[in-house]
C-alpha positions as CSV (number, residue, x, y, z in Angstrom):
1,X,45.3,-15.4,-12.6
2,X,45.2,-12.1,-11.9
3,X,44.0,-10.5,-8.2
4,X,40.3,-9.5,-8.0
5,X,39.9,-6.3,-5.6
6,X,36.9,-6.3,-3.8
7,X,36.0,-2.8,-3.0
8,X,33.8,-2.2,0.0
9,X,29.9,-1.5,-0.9
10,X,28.5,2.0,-0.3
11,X,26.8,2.2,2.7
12,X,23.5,3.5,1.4
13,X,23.7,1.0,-1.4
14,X,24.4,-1.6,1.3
15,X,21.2,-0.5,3.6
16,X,19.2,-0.4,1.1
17,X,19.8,-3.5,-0.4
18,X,19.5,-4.8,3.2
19,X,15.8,-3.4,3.5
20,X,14.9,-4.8,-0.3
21,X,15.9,-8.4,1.1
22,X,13.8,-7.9,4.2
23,X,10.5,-6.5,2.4
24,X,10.4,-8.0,-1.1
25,X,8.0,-6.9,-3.6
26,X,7.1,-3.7,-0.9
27,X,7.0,-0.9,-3.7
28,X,4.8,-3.0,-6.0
29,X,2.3,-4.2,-3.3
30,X,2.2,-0.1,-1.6
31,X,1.2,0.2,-5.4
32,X,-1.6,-2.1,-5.3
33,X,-2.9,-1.5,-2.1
34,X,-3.3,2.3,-2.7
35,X,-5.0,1.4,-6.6
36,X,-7.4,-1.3,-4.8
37,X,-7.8,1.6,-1.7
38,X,-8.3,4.4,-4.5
39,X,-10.8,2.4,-6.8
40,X,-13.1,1.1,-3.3
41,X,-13.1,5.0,-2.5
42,X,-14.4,5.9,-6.2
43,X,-16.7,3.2,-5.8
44,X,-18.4,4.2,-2.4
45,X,-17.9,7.9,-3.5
46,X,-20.1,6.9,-6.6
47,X,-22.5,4.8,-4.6
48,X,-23.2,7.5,-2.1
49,X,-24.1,10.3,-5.1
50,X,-26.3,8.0,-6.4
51,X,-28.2,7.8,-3.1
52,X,-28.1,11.4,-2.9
53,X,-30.7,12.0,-5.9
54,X,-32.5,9.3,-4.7
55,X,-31.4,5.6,-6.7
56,X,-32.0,2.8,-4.6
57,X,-28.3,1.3,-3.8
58,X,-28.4,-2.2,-2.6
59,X,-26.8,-2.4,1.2
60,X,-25.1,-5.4,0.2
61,X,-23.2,-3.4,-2.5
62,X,-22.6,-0.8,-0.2
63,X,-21.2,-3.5,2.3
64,X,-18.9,-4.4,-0.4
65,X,-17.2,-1.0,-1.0
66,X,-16.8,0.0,2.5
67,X,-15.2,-4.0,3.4
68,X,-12.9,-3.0,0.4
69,X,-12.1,0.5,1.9
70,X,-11.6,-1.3,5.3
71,X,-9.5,-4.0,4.1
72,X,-7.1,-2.2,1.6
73,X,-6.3,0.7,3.7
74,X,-5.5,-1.5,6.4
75,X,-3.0,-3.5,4.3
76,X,-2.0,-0.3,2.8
77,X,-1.3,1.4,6.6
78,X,0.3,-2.3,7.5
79,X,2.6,-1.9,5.3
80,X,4.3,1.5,5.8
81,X,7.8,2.4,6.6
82,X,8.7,0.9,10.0
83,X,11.5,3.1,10.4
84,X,8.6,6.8,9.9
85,X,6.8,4.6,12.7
86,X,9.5,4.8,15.2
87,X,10.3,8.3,15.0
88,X,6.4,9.1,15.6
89,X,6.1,7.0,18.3
């Protein structure tokens, strides 16, 4: 059988495949908490020009939006970059 060479891995290729084994799925779920974050912001930005001309908006709808708003931006600030975190620190 012939001798199979095993050449090193590049160092940024290595890292980086280091940090996708750590935090799986991280771009796709950044991707959803900033579309659910995005859509509750429409939604209480829509709510709150409603109440400017003077529609009734039901507090318990309102409660709604801003829970979402709370909720996804959280997760969505959860789930940053530990290593921007460090340097701001």
């Amino acid at each position: 059988m012939a001798s199979q060479s095993r050449e090193p891995l590049d160092p940024a290729l290595r890292a980086r495949l280091l940090q996708e084994a750590k935090t799986p799925w991280r771009g796709l779920r950044r991707g959803l908490w900033l579309a659910f974050t995005a859509s509750a912001a429409v939604g209480l930005a829509t709510m709150a020009m409603r109440a400017s001309v003077g529609d009734a908006v039901a507090l318990s709808d309102l409660g709604i939006q801003v829970g979402a708003l709370v909720l996804f931006g959280g997760l969505l600030w959860r789930d940053r970059n530990p290593s921007v975190d460090d340097s701001s620190v």
